[in-house]
C-alpha positions as CSV (number, residue, x, y, z in Angstrom):
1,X,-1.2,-44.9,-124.5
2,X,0.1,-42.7,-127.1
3,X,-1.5,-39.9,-125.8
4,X,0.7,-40.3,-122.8
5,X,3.9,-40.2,-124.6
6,X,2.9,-37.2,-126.7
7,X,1.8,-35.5,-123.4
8,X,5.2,-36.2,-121.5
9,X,7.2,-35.6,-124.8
10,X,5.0,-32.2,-124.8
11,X,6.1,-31.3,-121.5
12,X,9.6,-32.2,-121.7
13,X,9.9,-29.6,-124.8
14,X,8.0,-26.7,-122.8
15,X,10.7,-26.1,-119.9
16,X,11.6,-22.0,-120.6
17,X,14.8,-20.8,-122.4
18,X,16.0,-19.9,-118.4
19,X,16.1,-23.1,-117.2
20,X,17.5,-25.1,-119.9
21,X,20.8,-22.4,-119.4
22,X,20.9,-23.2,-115.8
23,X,20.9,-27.0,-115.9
24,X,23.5,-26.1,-118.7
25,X,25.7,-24.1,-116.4
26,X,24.8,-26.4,-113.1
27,X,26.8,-29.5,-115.6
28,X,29.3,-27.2,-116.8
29,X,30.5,-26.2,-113.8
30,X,30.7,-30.1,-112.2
31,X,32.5,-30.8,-115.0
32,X,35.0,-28.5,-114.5
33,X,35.3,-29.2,-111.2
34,X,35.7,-32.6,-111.7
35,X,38.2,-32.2,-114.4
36,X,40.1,-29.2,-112.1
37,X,40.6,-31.7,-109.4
38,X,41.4,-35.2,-111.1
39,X,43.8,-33.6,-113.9
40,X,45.1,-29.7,-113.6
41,X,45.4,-29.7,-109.7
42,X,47.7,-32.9,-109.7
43,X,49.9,-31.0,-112.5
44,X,50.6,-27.9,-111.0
45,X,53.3,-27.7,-108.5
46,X,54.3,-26.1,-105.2
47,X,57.3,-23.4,-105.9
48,X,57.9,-24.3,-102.0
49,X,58.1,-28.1,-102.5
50,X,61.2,-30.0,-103.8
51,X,61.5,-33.8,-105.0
52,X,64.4,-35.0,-103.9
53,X,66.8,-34.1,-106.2
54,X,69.4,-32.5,-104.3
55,X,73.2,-32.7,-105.3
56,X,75.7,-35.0,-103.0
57,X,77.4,-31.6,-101.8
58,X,74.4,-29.8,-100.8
59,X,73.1,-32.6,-98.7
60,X,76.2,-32.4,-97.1
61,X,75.9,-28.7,-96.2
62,X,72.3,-29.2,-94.2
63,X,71.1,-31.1,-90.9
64,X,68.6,-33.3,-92.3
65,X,65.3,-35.1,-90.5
66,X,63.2,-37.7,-91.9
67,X,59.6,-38.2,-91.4
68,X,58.2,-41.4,-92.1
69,X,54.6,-41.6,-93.3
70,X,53.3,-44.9,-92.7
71,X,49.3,-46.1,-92.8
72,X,49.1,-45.2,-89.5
73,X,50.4,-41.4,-89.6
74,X,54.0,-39.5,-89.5
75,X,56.4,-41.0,-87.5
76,X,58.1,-39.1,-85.2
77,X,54.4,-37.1,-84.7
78,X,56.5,-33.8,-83.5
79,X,60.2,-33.0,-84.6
80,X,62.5,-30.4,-82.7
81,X,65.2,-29.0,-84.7
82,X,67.2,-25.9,-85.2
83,X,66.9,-23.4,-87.8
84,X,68.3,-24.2,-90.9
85,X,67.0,-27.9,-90.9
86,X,65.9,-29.6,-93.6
87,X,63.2,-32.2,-92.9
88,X,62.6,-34.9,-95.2
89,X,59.2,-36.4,-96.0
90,X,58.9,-40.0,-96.8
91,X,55.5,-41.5,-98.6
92,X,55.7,-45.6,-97.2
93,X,51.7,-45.1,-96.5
94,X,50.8,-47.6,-99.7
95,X,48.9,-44.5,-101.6
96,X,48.6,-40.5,-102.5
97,X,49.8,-38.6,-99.4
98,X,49.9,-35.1,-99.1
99,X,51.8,-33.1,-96.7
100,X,50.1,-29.4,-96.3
101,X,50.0,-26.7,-93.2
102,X,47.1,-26.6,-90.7
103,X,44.7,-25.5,-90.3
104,X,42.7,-28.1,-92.4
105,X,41.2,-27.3,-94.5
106,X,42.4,-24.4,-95.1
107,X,46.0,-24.6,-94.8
108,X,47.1,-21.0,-94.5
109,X,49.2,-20.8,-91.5
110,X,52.3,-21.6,-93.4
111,X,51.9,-21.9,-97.0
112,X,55.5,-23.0,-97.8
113,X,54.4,-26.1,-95.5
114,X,51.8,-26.7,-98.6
115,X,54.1,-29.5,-100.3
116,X,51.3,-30.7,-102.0
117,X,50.6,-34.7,-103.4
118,X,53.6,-37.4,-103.3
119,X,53.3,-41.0,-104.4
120,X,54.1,-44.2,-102.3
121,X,57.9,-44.1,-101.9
122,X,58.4,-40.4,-103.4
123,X,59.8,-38.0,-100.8
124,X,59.2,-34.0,-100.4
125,X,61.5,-31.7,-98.5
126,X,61.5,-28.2,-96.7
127,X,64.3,-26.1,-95.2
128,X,62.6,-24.5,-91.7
129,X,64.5,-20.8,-91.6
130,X,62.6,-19.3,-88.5
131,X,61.9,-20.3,-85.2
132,X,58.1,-21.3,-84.6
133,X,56.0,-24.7,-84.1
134,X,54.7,-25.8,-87.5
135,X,51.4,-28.0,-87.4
136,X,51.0,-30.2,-91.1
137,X,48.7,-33.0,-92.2
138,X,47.9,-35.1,-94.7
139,X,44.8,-33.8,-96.7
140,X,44.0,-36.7,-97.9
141,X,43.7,-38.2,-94.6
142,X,43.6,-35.2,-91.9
143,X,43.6,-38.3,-88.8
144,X,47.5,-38.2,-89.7
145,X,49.0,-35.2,-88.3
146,X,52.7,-33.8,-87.6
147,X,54.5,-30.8,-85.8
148,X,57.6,-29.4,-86.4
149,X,58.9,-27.4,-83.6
150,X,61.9,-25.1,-84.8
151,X,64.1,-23.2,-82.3
């Protein structure tokens, strides 16, 4: 029996310099990942995204809409509105949302739609300067879908 632990201790000890670096980098690299995504992505934020924090008088100035998310997706679904509109995202889903541009999951097609992660009750907002239809989604849950249509 000891013969069979010397021969798999043996073998264990004989793998080549090359693949002991490559299972080094393969963990490495998960482990950034995983680190990227659970702590520095949450930190960073969107230049395009604002928490609510505007002033009495500037709400004033702008047309506002609000966007409910609930569990069961953005209510209204579409939004018409002029240019110059600010729409108002509202997190009462119960969890992380996210509110980003389609295409998913890509989310190029407007990248000032990318407002990123909000908390249950948090709300994000956008101004919408130029005329065009808008599609967004939550990432986290691309069944819920939205589209702002601005003329």
């Amino acid at each position: 029996m000891s013969e069979n632990k010397t021969s798999a201790v043996a073998s264990y000890k004989k793998r080549p310099l090359w693949q002991w670096l490559l299972i080094y980098a393969v963990v490495a690299v998960v482990a950034y990942g995983l680190i990227y995504y659970f702590v520095i992505a949450k930190k960073t934020s969107n230049p395009y995204s604002q928490k609510q924090t505007t002033s009495s008088t500037q709400t004033e100035e702008l047309t506002t809409v609000d966007v409910i998310l609930t569990d069961t997706g953005f209510s209204p679904q579409t939004v018409t509105l002029k240019a110059g509109t600010k729409v108002n995202w509202t997190n009462k889903s119960g969890k992380t949302a996210t509110v980003n541009s389609a295409d998913h999951p890509t989310h190029l097609k407007y990248p000032a739609l990318n407002l990123g992660n909000f908390s249950d009750g948090e709300t994000l907002s956008l101004v919408f300067d130029k005329p065009g239809t808008y599609g967004y989604h939550n990432h986290l849950d691309s069944s819920q879908y939205g589209k702002i249509v601005v003329e």
